[in-house]
C-alpha positions in Angstrom: 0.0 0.0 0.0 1.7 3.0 -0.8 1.6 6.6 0.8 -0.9 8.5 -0.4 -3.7 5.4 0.3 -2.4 5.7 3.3 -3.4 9.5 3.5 -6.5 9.3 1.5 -7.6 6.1 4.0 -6.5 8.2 7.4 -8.8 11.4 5.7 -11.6 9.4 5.6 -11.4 8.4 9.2 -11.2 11.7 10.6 -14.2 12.7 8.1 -16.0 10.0 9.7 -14.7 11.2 12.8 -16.1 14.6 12.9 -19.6 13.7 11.1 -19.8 10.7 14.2 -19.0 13.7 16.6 -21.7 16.1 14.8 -24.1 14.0 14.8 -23.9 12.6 18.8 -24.0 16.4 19.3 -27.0 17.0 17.2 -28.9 13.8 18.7 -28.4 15.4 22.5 -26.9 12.2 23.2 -23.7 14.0 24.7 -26.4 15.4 27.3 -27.6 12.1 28.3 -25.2 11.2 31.2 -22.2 10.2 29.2 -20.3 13.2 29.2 -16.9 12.6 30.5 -17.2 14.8 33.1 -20.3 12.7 34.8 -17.7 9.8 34.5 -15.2 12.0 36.5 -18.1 13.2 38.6 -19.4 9.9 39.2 -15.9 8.5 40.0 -15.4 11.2 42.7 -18.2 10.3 44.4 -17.0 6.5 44.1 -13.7 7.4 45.4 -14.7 9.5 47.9 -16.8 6.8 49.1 -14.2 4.1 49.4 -11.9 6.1 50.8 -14.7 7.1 53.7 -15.4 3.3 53.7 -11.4 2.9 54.2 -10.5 5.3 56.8 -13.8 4.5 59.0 -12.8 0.9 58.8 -9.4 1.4 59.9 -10.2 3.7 62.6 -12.3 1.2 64.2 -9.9 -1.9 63.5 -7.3 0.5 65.6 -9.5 1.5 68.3 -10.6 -2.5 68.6 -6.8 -3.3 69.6 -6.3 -0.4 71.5 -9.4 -1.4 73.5 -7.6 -5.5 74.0 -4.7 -2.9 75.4 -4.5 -4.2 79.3 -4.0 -0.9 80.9 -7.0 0.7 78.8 -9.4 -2.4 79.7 -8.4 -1.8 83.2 -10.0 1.5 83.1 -13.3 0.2 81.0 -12.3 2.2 77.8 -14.1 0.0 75.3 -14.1 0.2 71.4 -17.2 2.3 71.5 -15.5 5.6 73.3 -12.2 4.8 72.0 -13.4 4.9 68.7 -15.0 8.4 68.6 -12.0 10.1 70.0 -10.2 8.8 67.1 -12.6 10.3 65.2 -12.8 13.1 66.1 -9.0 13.7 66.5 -8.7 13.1 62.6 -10.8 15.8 61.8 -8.1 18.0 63.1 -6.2 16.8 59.5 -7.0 18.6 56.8 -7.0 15.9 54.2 -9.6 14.7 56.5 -11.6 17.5 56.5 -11.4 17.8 52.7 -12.7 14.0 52.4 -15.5 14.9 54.6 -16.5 17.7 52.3 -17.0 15.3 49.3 -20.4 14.0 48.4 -19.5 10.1 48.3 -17.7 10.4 51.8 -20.6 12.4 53.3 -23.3 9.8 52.2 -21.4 6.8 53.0 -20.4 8.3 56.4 -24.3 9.2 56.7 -25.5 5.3 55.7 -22.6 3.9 58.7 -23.7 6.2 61.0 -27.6 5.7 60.9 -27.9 1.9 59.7 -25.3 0.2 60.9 -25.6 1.8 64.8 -29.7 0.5 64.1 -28.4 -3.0 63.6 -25.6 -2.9 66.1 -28.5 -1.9 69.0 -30.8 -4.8 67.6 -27.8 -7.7 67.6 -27.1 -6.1 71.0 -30.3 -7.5 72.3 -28.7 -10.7 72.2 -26.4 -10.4 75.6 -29.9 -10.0 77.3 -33.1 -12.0 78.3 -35.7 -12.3 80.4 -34.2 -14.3 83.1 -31.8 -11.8 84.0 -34.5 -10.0 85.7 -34.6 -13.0 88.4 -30.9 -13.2 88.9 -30.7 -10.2 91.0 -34.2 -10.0 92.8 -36.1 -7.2 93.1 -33.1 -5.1 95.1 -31.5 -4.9 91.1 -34.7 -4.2 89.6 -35.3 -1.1 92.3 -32.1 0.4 92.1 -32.0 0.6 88.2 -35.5 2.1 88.1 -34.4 4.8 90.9 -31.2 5.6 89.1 -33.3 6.3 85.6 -35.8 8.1 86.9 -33.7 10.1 89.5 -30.9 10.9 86.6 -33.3 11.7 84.1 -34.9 14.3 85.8 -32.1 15.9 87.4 -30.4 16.2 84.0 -33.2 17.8 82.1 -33.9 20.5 85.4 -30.4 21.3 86.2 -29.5 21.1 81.9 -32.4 22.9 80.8 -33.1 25.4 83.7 -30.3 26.2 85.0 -27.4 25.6 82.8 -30.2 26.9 79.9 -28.0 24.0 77.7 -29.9 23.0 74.2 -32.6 20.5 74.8 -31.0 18.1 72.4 -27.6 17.9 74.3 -29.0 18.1 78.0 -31.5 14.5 77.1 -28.3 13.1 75.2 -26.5 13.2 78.3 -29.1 12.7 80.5 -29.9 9.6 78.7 -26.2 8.4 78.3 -25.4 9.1 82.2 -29.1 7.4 83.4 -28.6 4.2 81.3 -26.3 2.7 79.7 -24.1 5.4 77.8 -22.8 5.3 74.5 -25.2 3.0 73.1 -28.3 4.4 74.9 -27.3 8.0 73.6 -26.9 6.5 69.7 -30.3 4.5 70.1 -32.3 8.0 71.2 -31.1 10.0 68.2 -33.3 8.2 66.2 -36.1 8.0 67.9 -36.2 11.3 69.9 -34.8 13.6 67.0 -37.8 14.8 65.9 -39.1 16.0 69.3 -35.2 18.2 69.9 -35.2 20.7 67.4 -35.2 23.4 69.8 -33.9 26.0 66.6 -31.0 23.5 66.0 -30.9 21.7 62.8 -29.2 18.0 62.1 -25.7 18.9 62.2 -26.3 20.2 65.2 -27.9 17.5 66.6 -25.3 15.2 65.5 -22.4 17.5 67.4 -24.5 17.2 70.1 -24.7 13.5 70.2 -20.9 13.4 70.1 -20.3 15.6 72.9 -22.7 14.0 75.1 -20.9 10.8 74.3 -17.2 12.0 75.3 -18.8 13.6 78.2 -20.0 9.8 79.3 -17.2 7.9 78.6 -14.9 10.6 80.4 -16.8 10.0 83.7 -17.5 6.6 83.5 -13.7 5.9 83.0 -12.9 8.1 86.2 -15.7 5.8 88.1 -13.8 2.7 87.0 -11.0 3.5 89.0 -13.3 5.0 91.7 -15.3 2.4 92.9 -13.1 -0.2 94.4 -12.5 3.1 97.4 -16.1 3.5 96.8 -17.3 0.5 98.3 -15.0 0.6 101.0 -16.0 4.0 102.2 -20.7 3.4 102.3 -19.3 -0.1 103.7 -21.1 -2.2 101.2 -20.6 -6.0 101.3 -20.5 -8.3 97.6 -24.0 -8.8 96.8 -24.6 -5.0 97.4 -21.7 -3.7 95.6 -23.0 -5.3 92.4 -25.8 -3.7 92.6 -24.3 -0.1 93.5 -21.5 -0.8 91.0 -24.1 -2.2 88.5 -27.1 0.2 88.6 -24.7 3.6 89.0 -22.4 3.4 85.8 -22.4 4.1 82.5 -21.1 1.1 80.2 -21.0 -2.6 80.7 -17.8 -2.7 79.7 -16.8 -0.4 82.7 -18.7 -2.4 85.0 -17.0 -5.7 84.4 -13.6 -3.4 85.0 -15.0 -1.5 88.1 -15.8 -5.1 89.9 -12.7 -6.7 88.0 -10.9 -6.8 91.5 -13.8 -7.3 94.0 -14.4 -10.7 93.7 -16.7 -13.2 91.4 -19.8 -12.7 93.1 -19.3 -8.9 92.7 -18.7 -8.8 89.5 -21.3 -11.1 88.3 -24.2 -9.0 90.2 -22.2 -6.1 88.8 -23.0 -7.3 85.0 -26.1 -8.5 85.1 -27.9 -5.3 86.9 -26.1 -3.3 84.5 -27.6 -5.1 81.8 -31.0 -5.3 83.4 -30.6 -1.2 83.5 -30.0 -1.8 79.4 -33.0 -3.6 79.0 -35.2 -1.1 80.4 -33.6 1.6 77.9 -36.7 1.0 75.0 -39.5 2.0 77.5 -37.4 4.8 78.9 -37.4 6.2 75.5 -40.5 5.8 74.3 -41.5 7.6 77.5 -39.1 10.6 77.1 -40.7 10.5 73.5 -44.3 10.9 74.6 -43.4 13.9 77.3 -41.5 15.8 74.3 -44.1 14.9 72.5 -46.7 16.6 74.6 -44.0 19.3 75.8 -44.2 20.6 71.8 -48.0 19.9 71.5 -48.5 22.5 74.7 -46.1 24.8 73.4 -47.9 24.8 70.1 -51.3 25.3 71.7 -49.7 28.3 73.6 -47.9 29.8 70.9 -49.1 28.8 67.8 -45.8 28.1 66.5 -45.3 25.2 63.4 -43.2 23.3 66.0 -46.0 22.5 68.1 -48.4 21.7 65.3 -45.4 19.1 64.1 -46.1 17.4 67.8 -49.4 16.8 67.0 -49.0 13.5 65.1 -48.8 10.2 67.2 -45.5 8.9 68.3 -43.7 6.4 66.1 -41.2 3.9 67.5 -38.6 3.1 65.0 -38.8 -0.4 64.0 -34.7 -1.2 65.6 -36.2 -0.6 68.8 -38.5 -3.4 68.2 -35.9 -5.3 67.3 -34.3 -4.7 69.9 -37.2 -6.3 72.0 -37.8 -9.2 70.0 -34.1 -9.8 70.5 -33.8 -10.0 74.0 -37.2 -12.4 73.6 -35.7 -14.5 71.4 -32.4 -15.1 73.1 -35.0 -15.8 76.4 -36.7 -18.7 74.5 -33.4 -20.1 73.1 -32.2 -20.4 76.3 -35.0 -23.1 76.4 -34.6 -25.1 73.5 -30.9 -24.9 72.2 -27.6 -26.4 73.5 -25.7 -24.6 75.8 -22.5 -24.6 73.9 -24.1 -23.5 70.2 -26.5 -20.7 72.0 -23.0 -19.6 73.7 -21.3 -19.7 70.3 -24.5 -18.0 69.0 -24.7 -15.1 71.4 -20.7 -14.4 70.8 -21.4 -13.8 66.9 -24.2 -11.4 67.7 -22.2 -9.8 70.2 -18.9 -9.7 68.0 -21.1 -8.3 65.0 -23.2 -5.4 67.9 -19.1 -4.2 68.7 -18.2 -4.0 64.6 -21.2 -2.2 63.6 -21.3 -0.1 66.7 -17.5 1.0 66.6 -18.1 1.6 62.8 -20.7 4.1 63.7 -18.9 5.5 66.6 -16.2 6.6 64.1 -18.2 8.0 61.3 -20.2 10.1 63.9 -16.4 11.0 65.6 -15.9 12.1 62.4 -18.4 14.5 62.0 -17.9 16.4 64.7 -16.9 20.0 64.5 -14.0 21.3 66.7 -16.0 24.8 67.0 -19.5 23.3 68.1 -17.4 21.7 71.1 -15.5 25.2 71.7 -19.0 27.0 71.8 -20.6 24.8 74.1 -17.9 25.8 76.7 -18.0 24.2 80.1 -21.7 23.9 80.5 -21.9 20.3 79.3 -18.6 19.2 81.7 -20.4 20.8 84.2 -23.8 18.5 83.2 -22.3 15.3 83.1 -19.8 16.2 86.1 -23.6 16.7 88.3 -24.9 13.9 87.3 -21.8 11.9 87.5 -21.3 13.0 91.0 -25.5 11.9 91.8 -24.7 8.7 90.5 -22.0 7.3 92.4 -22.6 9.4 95.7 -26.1 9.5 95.7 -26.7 5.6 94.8 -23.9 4.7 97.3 -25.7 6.5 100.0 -29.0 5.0 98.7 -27.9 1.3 99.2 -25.9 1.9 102.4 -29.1 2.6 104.0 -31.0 -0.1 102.6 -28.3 -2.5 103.7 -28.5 -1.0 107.3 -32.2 -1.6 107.4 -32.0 -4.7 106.3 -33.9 -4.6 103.1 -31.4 -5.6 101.2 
């Protein structure tokens, strides 16, 4: 073939070319989502998302070994608070902070933080059943009720009244410090959300979760190491200290390392009224729910505001909150009919799976914390969770010593 086919051959290819390119044009087809900038767009967002995906994974993988660290378990820092502080110490890094900005990151962060802290509540269910209720009498049962209701309302009067705190923060801590923490301050987001606007919108509600949760894990660590003096000084014997050690802090994982040194029997009381106080977190929120809920219908009727009209539809329970229920049922009933060694190897799966999901969404919401909502709030919400803190393992310890002395107990 010699040089000028060549030329002619390579002319008619680029005439082709350009009438191929005309007509595309001409057709709108370039319009339809092929353009490739919606390939680069779409491959941001893709990235963006794996990278998210990447650096929450990590995170928690780190704060998982850090929590197997012996001096760290000694002081009850589980995964859960450990893996929020991480978080939000990244943010600090400003390729962080530019990842956070992109629209892949900031929905995948958003889908980690809302489903998988649903399913990590409902496979939490699993450590729980109905026969725990027996193992510690009615002295268990009394104590955790006191401590709710007690805490509760001393957090939203001294929070709201006197500290004049957002509503959304002063119930997130009031929550976390009455129940069981962490988990019981990601499992009222959901459901009591809608009732905290208080002139704040999302993002601020979401600050506001993470603040309340380093508040918690700050003071429930400092109880860990508290309590062994504790007991000494109301004079409390095993069975009681259980109880007191059980029913007055925050996380499970601290109360297995607050009774770690005071004997078997201690300890075992210890965990199981602590996980009775767990169990009663779904009718505690759905309780808090209907009082906002008729808090915002009265301010409505008063003022006439849209907030108040919002009130006026019926409460709706989330459906992981069910869950959570038929959970604790089921592992009740499979007590019953299944081996002791696969229902043990059973219960460690859902409980493995609870602490992934859970530190996965401790991390994402770390990660969206903003270092300037934490500076604004100031020393109000230390101050909150200090009270309470302080009512917990003072008031409760005086509480049981004089049940113990009157023999009630």
């Amino acid at each position: 073939m010699d040089t000028g086919t060549i030329t002619r051959a390579a002319g008619s290819a680029g005439d082709m070319e350009n009438r191929l390119t005309e007509h595309t044009a001409a057709s709108g087809f370039a319009d339809s989502g092929f353009k490739s900038s919606g390939f680069k767009r779409s491959g941001t967002r893709l990235t963006g998302a794996v990278l998210m995906l990447l650096l929450i994974a990590t995170v928690s993988s780190v704060a998982a070994e850090l929590a197997g660290v012996r001096w760290l378990s000694q002081w009850g820092l589980g995964a859960l608070p450990i893996s929020i502080v991480l978080g939000m110490a990244l943010v600090a890094i400003p390729a962080v902070g530019r990842l956070r900005m992109d629209p892949g990151a900031q929905r995948l962060q958003g889908w980690v933080q809302k489903y998988l802290l649903q399913a990590g509540i409902v496979l939490f269910g699993f450590r729980l059943s109905i026969t725990d209720l027996t193992a510690v009498g009615w002295p268990g049962l009394l104590m955790d009720s006191l401590t709710i209701v007690v805490t509760l309302g001393a957090g939203m009067l001294i929070g709201s009244r006197l500290l004049k705190l957002p509503m959304a923060l002063v119930v997130f801590v009031s929550v976390g410090s009455a129940v069981c923490g962490a988990a019981a301050i990601l499992a009222a987001a959901p459901v009591l959300g809608r009732y905290l606007h208080d002139g704040e919108n999302e993002q601020q509600q979401t600050q506001a979760i993470g603040l309340a949760v380093a508040m918690v894990a700050v003071f429930g660590t400092l109880s860990v190491i508290l309590y062994p003096q504790l007991r000494i000084m109301f004079g409390l014997n095993d069975y009681v200290s259980g109880i007191y050690i059980g029913s007055t802090i925050h996380e499970v994982a601290q109360a297995v390392a607050a009774s770690d040194a005071l004997g078997s029997a201690t300890q075992h009381n210890a965990v199981i009224v602590k996980l009775l106080r767990v169990m009663l977190l779904a009718p505690v929120l759905i309780v808090i729910a209907l009082l906002l809920q008729r808090g915002g219908r009265d301010n409505g009727s008063q003022s006439g505001s849209n907030q108040g009209a919002k009130m006026q539809h019926k409460i709706r329970i989330p459906g992981f909150v069910l869950l959570f229920l038929a959970a604790v049922l089921l592992n009740t009933l499979l007590q019953l009919y299944l081996p002791a060694a696969l229902l043990a190897q059973l219960r460690d799966l859902c409980h493995g799976a609870s602490e992934l999901f859970l530190a996965l969404a401790m991390t994402a919401l770390g990660l969206n914390i903003h270092w300037a909502f934490v500076r604004r709030a100031g020393f109000r919400p230390i101050l909150l969770a200090g009270l309470l803190w302080l009512l917990l393992i003072l008031g409760g310890g005086f509480l049981l010593m004089q049940l113990q002395a009157a023999a009630l107990i």
